[in-house]
C-alpha positions in Angstrom: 5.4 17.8 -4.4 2.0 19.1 -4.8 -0.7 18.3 -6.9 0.9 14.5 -7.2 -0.7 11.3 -7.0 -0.9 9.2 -2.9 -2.8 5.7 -2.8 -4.6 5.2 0.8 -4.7 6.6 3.9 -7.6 7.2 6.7 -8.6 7.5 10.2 -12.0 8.9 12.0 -13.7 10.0 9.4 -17.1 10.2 8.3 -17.5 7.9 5.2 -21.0 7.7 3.8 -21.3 4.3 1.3 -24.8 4.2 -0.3 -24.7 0.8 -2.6 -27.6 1.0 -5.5 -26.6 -2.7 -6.2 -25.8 -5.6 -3.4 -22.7 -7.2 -5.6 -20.6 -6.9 -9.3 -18.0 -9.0 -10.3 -15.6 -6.0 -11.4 -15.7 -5.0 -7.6 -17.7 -1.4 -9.1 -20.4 0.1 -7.1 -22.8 3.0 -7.5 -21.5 5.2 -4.4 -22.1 8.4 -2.8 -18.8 9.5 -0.5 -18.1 12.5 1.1 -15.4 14.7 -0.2 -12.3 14.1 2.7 -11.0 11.4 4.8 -9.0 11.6 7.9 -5.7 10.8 8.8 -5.3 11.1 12.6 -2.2 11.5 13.8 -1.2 10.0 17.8 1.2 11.9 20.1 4.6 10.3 20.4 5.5 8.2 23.6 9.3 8.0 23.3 11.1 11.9 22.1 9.3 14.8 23.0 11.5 16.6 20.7 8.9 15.9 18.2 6.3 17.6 16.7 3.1 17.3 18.4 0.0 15.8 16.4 -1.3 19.5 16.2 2.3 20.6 14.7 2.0 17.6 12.2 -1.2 18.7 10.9 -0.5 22.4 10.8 3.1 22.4 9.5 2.6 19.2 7.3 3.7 20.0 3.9 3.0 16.7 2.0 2.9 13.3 2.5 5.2 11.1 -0.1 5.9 7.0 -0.7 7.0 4.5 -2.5 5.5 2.3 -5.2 7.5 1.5 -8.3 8.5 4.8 -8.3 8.7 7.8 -5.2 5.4 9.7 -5.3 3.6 12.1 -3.4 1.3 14.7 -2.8 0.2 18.2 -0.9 -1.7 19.2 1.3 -4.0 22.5 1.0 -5.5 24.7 3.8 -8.7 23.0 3.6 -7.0 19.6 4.2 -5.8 19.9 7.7 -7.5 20.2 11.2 -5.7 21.4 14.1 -8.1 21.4 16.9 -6.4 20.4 19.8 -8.7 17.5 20.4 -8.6 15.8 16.9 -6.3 16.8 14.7 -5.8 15.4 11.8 -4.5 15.5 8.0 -7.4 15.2 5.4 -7.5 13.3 1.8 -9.6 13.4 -0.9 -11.6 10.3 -1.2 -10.0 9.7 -4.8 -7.2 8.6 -3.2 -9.0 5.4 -2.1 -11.6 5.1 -4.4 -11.2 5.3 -8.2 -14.1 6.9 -10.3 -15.1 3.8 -13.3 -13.4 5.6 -16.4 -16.0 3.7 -18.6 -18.7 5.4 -16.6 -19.7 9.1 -16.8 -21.9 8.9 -13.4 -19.6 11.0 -10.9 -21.0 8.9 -7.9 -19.2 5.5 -9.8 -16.3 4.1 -7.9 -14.2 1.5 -8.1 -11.8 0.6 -5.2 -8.1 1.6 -6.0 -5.3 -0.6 -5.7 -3.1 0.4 -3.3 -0.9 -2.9 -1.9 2.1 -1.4 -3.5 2.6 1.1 -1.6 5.6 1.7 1.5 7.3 3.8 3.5 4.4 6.5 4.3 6.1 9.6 5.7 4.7 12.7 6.2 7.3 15.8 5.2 8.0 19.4 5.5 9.7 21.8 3.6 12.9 23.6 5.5 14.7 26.7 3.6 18.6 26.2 5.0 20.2 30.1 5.0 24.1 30.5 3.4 24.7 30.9 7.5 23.2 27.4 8.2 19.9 28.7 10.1 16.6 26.9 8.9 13.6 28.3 8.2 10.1 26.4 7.3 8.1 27.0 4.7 4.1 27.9 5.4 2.4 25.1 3.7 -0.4 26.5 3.7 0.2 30.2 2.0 3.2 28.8 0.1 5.3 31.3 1.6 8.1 31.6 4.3 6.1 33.1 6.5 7.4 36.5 6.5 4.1 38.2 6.1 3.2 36.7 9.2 6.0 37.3 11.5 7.7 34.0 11.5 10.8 35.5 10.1 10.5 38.7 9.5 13.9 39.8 9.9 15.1 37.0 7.3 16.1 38.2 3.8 14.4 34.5 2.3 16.8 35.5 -1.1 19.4 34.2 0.9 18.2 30.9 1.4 21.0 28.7 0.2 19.2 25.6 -0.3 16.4 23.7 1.0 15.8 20.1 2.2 13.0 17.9 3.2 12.0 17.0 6.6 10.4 14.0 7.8 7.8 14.6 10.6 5.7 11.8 10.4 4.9 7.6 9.1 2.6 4.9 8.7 4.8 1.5 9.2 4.6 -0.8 6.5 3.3 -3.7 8.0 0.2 -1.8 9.6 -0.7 -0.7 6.5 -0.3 -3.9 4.2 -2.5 -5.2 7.4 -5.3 -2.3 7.1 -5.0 -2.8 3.5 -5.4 -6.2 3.1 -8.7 -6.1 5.2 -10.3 -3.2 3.9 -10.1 -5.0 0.4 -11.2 -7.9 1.6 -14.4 -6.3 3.2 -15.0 -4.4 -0.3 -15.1 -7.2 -2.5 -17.8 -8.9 0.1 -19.7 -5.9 0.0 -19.6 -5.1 3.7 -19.6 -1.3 3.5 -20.1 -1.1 7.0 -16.9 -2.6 7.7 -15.0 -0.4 5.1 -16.5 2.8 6.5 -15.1 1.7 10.3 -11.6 1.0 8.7 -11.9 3.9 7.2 -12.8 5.9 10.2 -10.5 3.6 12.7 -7.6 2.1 11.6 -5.0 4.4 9.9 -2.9 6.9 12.5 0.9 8.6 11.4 3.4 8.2 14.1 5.5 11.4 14.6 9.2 10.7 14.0 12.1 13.0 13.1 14.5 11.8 10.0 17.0 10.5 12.1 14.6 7.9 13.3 13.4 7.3 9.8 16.9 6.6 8.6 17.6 4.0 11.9 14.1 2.1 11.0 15.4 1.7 7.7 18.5 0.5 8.2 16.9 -2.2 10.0 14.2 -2.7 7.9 11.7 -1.9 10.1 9.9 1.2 8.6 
């Protein structure tokens, strides 16, 4: 799932906006951002069976959705923080703001659509063994871990198959919410505002797939 395409996400981040002109009618301004934004991740209230926020953004292999079609992307080493204070997954800010393709200036944005998108989750990657153990792959080296004692007695050529796990959501209506606002705020050029969604607003909820599946079944993801 790596290297695909994901619209907008963010929490607590620091997002520096530096307009060069006060308004534009295509909703383009001259911008300077810093490379990542953050996706915090709160600590679940109701099944401590789940993974921890720290677990989320350690073990987090990629975050998919759905638009007109199921996308998704990775996440790499650099993209995670798993202090035990604020961790957090991070995105690049070209997932929220789109570079002008008429313009050659790399510091020209435009901000992306991203209404479309629902059911956020946040996924893993589990190698199921012919005997029915699991195993997780190491997003971050792209291995199964063997290297680093996770499994080291495990023979990974006899992983039978592997599955995907879900760890992790944004519910649709929070986002549509968040959405909805930080456009508004963009096209009345209050960056201010943007930069405190950006840094406030957007948090994953841990959840295992069972969960998922229930919230979906009642429409309620």
């Amino acid at each position: 799932m790596k290297n695909l395409l994901f619209v907008f996400f963010s929490a607590l981040a620091i997002v520096t906006v530096m307009i060069s002109c006060s308004s534009n009618d295509d909703d383009t301004y001259d911008v300077e951002i810093v490379p990542y934004v953050r996706l915090n991740i709160i600590p679940s209230n109701t099944n401590e069976a789940l993974l921890t926020p720290k677990q989320i953004a350690r073990w987090g292999e990629a975050i998919s959705y759905k638009e007109d079609e199921h996308l998704g992307f990775g996440f790499d080493a650099k993209q995670r923080d798993t202090s035990e204070t604020t961790p957090a997954l991070l995105l690049s800010c070209e997932f929220i703001m789109q570079r002008d393709e008429n313009q050659h200036d790399p510091h020209k944005y435009t901000f992306k659509r991203v209404i479309g998108a629902t059911d956020v989750v946040v996924e893993r990657l589990i190698g199921v063994l012919a005997n029915g153990d699991t195993i997780f792959t190491d997003p971050i080296y792209g291995d199964w871990g063997i290297n680093r004692g996770y499994y080291a007695d495990v023979d990974v050529r006899k992983i039978a198959y592997h599955v995907i796990d879900t760890i992790g959501y944004i519910p649709n209506k929070e986002l549509r919410a968040i959405v909805k606002e930080a456009t508004e705020k963009w096209k009345d050029g209050d960056f201010n505002a943007v930069n405190k969604i950006f840094n406030e607003r957007f948090f994953i909820t841990p959840i295992n797939g069972k969960e998922w599946r229930a919230l979906k079944a009642k429409d309620e993801q």
